[in-house]
N, C-alpha and C positions, 0 to 999 in steps of 0.2 A: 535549881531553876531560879531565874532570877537574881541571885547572887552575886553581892559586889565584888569579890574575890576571885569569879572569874577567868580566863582567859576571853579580851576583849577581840571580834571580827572585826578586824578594818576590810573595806572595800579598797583594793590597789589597781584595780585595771576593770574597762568595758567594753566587749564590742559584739555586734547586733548583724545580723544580713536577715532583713525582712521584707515584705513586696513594695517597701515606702522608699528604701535604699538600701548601699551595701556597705554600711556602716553606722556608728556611732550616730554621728551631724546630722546628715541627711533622712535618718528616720526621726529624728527628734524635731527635725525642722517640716516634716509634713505631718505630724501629728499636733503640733501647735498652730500649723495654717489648715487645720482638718481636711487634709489634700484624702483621695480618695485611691486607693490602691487595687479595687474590685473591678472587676474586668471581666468579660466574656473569655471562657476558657481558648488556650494560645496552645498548651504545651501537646492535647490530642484532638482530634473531634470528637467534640461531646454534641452535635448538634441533634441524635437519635436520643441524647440523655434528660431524665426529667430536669436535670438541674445540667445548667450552663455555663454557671457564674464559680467564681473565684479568687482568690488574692496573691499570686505571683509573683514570686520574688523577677525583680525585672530584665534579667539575662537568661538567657538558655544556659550559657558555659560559667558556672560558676568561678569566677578570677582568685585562684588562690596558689599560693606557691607551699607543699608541702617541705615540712623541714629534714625528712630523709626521704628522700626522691622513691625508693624503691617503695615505699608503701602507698605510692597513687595509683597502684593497679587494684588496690581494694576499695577504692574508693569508687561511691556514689554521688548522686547528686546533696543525699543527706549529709554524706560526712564530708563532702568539698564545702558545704557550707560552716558545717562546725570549725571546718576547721580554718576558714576564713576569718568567723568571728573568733577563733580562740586567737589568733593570731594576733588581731587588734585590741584583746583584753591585753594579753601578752606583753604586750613593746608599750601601751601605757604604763602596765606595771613598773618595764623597766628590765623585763625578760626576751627582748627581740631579738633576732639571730645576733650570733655575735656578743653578746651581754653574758656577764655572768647567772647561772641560773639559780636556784636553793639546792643546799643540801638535797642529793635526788631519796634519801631515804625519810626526809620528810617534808618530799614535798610528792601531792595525791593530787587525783583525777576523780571527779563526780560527773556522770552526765546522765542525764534526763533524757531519755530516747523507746523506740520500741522496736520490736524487731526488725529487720529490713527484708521487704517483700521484692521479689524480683520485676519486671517491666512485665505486666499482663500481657501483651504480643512477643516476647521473648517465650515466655512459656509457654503460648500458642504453638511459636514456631518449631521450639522444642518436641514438643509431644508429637506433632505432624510427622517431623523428621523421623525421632524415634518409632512410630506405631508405622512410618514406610517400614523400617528396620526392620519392624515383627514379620511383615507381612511378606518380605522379601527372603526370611532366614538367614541374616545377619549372624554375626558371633556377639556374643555378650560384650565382649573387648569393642568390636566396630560401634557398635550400640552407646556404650558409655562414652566414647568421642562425643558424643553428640549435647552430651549435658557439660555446660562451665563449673567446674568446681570453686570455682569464686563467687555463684550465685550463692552455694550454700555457705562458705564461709561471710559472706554480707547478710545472711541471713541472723544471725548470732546478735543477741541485742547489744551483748558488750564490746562490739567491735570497736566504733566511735571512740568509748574509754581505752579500751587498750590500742590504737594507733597512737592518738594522742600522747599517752604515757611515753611510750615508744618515744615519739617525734621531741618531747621533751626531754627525757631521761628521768620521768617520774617516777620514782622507785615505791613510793609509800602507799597511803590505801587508794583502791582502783573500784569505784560505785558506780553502780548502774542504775536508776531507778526507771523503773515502765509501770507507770500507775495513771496513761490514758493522756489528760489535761491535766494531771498532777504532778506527771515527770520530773520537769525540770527544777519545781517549785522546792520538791522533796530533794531535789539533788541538793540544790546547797541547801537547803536544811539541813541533812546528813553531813557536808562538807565541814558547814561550820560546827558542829556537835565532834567532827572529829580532830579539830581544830584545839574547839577545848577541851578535849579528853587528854590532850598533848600529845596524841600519837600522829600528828602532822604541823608546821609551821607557814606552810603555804599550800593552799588547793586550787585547782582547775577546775573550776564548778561551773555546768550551763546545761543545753539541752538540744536539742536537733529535730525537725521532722519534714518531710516532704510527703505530703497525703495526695497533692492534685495530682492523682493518676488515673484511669478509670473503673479499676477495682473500688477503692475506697470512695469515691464520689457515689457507683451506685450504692454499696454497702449504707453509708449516713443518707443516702437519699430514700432507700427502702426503708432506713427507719425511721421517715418523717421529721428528721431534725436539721435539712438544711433552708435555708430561703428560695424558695422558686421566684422570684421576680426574675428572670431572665431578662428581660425588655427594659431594665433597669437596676442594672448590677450596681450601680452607685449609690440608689437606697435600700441595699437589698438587708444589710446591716443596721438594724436598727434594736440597739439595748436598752431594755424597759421603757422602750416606746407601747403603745397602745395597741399599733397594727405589726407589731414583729411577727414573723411566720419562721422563723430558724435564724440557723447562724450558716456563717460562708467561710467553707475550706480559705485554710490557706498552708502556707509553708513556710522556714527560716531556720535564725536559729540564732542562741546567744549564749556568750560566756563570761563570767567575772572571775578576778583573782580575788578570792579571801587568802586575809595574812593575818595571824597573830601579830596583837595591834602594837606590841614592843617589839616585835621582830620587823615590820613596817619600818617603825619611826627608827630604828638602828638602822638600818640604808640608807634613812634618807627617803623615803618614800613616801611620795604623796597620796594624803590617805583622803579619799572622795567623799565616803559614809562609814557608819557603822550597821552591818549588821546585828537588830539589837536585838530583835524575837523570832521566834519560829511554834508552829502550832500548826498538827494534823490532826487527824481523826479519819472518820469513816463511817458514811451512814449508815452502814446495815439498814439497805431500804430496799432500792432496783438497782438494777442495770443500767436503766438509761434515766430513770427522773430522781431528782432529786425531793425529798421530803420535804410538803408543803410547806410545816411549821419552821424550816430552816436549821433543824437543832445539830446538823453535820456542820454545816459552817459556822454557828455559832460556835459552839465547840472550839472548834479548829481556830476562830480567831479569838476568842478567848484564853487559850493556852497560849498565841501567841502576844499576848498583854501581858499576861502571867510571867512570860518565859522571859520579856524586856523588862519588868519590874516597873513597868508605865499602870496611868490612869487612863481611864479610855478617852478622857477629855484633852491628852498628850499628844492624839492621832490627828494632823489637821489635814488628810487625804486617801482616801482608798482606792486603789486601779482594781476595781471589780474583775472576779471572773467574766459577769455582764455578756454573756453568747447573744443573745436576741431569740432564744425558746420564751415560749411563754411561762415552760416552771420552771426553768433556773433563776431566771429573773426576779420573779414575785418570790422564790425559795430565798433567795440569798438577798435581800431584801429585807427581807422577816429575818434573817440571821444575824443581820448587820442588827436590825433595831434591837435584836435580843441580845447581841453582845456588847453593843455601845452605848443602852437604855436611850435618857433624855438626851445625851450626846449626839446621836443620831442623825438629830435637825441641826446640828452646824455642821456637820462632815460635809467635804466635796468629794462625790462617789462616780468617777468616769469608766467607762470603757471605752479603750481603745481599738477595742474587737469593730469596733465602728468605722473603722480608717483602712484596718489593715488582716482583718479577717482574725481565724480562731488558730492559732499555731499549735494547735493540739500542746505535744510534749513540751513546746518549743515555748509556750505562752508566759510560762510563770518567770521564767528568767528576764525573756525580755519586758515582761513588764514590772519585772522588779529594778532592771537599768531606767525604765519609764520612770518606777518612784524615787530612783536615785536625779535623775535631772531635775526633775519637779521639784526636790529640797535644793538643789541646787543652782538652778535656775530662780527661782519663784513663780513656776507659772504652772499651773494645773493644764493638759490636755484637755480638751473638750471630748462628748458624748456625741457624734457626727449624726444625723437623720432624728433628733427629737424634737418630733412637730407634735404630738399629741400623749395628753398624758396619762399613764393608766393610774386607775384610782388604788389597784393592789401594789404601785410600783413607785412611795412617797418619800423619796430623798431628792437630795439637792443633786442632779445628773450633770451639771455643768453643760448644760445645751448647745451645741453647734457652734461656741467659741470658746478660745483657750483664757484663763482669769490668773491674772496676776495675784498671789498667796505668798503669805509665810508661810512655809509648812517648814515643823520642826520634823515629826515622826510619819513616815509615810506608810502606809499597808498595801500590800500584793495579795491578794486571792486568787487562788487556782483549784478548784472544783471538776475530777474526772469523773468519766463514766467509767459504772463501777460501783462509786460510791466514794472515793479517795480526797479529801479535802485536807490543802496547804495552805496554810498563810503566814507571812515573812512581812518583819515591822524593819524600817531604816530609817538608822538618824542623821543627823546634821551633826557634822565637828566643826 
């Protein structure tokens, strides 16, 4: 851990489809102009739902071309997207159709996802059909027509990874992580860990989710953790603001290439960052709240200082988990000032969850491409709706505009329910 001897992560490729756009640019360019991505629900009626609001990736039909045609008929709206954005990590790398690819035996797949649940009216229609069946004494054979056997295999969490592999010829290791909001964050944590164990030279690491359905809308809404502002989905997101009341579904997904950082530069390839740390844990506390004192995320980002061989005073940005609950907030908060001590008061600590809602699985990657632009750009994202301040919630939030910064080392937090906490340091080459 921390060791100069190493095997070095370069970062070679990014691409993003989240409700802000369906790429790279275009989300990077409405989170710098704190454009607003929250919306009153499009894709069912939710208007009988306590909660209405949500963040929407902005097409119905996700625009993607699969690289072996016959595996679009497992496809969902989660994995059209994965695999949209895997496709534009991809061809930056330098891996576009047509391009040579890696070694398929070392080169692996990580994704960050969870199960996939079938269309809640699909299943309705299902069971209706079938219980006609019972009631009419059908044969068991006419009966099973009646269920898609593609629902259950979309059902399988490691689909996503194992198309992909497929669609590329990734022969090496094949990861799935489902740990909530900690998904994708663990995924390349694990990507790059298998990177330097040497049992891969390039990985496929990101994450996917699509929740705006109406199962999961009421599920998080029974459990008190999303924003009910209906009548104003544009400040319904608000991260360690004073008046936050939840956080607001949304959906996407992102993926980057990690490369062994001499197998990189031996192509020819343009290396973006470095992935330099990684740090998990887990609170052993609840289900849905995170521990007051913060000591799960500290933790977590403490190993990930450890794990880069940095001072905490090295870190000049954090892209918070930041949901807009009242105790993740003020928890991870206390984690930051536990882990960064006096450092603390110069960090710039945003959430993006402000702009562009809570991507569940999907969070930790894309806002780990967020801390990749930020070093590379110079310019922190803003915290979108902070007009008042809580007196439990005392860092520098980067308020309602985006600040020109040198950041050398950047930090990603991703915090699931569960209890599951990620956080991934990236630097500047």
């Amino acid at each position: 851990m921390g060791t100069a001897d190493r095997r070095r992560i370069a970062v070679t490729g990014l691409g993003v489809v989240t409700p802000l756009g369906l790429n790279v640019a275009t989300t990077w360019d409405g989170l710098i102009n704190a454009r607003n991505a929250i919306q009153r629900i499009r894709s069912f009626d939710a208007s009988g739902f306590p909660v209405q609001i949500a963040a929407e990736v902005p097409v119905a039909e996700i625009p993607c071309e699969y690289r072996v045609p016959k595996l679009r008929k497992y496809g969902d709206r989660k994995i059209d997207m994965a695999v949209r954005a895997a496709e534009e990590a991809l061809c930056q790398a330098g891996f576009g159709p047509g391009a040579d690819l890696p070694d398929p035996a070392r080169f692996g797949v990580s994704v960050g996802t969870e199960a996939g649940r079938p269309l809640l009216q699909n299943v309705a229609r299902q069971y209706y059909e079938f219980k006609d069946y019972l009631a009419g004494g059908g044969s068991s054979t006419e009966k099973l027509h009646h269920v898609d056997p593609l629902d259950f295999i979309r059902t399988m969490p490691h689909l996503t990874a194992t198309l992909l592999g497929i669609a590329v010829n990734a022969r090496g290791p094949s990861l799935t992580c489902s740990t909530a909001c900690t998904s994708s964050a663990q995924a390349l944590g694990e990507a790059a860990l298998c990177i330097r164990r040497g049992r891969a030279d390039v990985m496929l690491a990101g994450g996917t989710d699509a929740l705006v359905e109406a199962f999961m809308v009421t599920g998080f809404a029974l459990l008190g953790a999303l924003s009910s502002r209906n009548d104003e989905p544009e400040r319904a997101s608000r991260p360690f603001e004073r008046d936050r009341d939840g956080f607001v579904l949304g959906e996407g997904a992102g993926f980057v290439i990690l490369e062994e950082w001499e197998h990189a530069r031996a192509r020819g390839a343009e290396i973006l960052a470095e992935l330099s740390g990684y740090g998990c844990s887990s609170n052993a506390y609840r289900i849905t709240d995170s521990p007051p004192d913060g000591r799960g995320a500290c933790q977590s980002m403490a190993w990930a200082l450890r794990d880069a061989g940095l001072n905490t005073s090295d870190v000049g940005y954090i892209n918070a988990h930041g949901t807009s609950t009242q105790m993740n907030d003020s928890s991870e908060t206390r984690g930051i000032r536990k882990a960064f001590g006096s450092h603390a008061d110069d960090l710039a600590v945003s959430s993006t969850k402000s702009m562009m809602g809570h991507l569940v699985a999907a969070c930790g990657v894309v806002e780990s491409v967020v801390c990749i632009q930020a070093i590379r750009e110079g310019i922190i994202p803003p915290t979108r709706n902070y007009e008042n301040a809580d007196p439990v919630c005392d860092l520098d939030y980067v308020p309602n505009e985006a600040r020109r910064a040198d950041v050398r080392y950047a930090m990603s937090n991703s915090f699931g329910f569960g209890g599951s906490n990620g956080s991934l340091i990236f630097g500047r080459v």
